[in-house]
C-alpha positions in Angstrom: -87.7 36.4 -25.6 -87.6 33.0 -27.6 -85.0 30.3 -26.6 -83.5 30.3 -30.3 -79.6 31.0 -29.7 -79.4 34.0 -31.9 -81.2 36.3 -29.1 -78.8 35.2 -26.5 -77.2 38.4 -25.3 -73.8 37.8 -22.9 -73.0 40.4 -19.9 -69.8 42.2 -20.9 -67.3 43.9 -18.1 -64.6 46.8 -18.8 -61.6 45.8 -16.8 -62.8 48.3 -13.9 -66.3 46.6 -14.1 -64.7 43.5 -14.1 -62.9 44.2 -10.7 -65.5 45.9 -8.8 -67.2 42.6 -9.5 -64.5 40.1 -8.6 -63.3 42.2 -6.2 -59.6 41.8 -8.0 -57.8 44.9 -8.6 -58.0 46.7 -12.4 -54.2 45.9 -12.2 -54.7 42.3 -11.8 -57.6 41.8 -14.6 -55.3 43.7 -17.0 -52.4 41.5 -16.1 -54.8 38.6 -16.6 -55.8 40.1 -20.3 -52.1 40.7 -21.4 -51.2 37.3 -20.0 -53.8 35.5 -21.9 -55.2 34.1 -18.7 -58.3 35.9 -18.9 -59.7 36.3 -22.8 -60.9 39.6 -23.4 -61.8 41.6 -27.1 -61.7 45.0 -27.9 -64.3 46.9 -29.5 -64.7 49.2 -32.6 -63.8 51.7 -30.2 -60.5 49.8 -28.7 -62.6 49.5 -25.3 -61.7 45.4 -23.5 -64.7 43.6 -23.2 -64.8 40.7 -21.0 -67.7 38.6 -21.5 -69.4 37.6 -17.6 -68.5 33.7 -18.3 -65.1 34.3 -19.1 -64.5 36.3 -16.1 -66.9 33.9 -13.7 -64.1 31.4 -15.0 -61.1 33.1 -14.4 -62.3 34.0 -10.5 -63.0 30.3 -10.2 -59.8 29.2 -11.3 -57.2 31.9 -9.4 -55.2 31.1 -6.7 -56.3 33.7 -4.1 -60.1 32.7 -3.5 -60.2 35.3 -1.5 -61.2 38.4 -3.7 -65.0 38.2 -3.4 -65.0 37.7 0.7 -62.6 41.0 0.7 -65.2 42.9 -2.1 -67.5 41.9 0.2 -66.3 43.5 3.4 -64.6 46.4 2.3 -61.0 45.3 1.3 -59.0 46.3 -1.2 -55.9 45.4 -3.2 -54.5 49.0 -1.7 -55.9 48.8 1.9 -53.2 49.3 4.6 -53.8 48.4 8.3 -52.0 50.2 11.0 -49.4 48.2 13.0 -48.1 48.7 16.4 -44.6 49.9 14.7 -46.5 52.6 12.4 -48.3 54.2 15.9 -45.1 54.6 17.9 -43.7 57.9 18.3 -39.9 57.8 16.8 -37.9 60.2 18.9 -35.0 62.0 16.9 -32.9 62.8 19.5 -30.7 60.2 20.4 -29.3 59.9 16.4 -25.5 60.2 16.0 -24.3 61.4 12.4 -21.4 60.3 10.9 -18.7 62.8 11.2 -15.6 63.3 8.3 -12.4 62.4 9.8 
């Protein structure tokens, strides 16, 4: 491969690539894309295409810095963790229902 800048090819994501990478939901890059945070194209066949440096940017700059330690151990946007409250048995028994009077 030469150096000339011609035969410089850029990594491209889809949205989903995009977020397995970033560890961001698909949600949150699409919200990026219609917001104009993040720039994205579409392709002759309507496909978003987000080109790696434009995305590289984007993670830099967000808020939650986050997202890659949580790719990295398994978290996701949708993971819920059990709480005391969710394990505890609820017991019926003791309700009282309005009555009509």
């Amino acid at each position: 491969m030469t150096s000339d800048s011609n035969s410089y090819v850029t990594k491209k994501f889809t949205p989903l690539a995009a977020a397995k990478h970033t560890g961001y939901g698909r949600t949150t890059i699409m919200k990026a894309i219609k917001e104009h945070d993040l720039k994205a194209t579409r392709d002759n066949r309507n496909r978003w295409n987000i080109a790696s440096e434009d995305l590289e940017e984007w993670a830099k700059n967000r808020p939650d810095t986050n997202a890659s330690l949580s790719a990295s151990v398994g978290v996701t946007d949708t993971t819920v963790m059990p709480t005391d409250a969710m394990l505890t048995p609820v017991s019926y028994t003791h309700l009282t229902l309005p009555t009509n009077r």
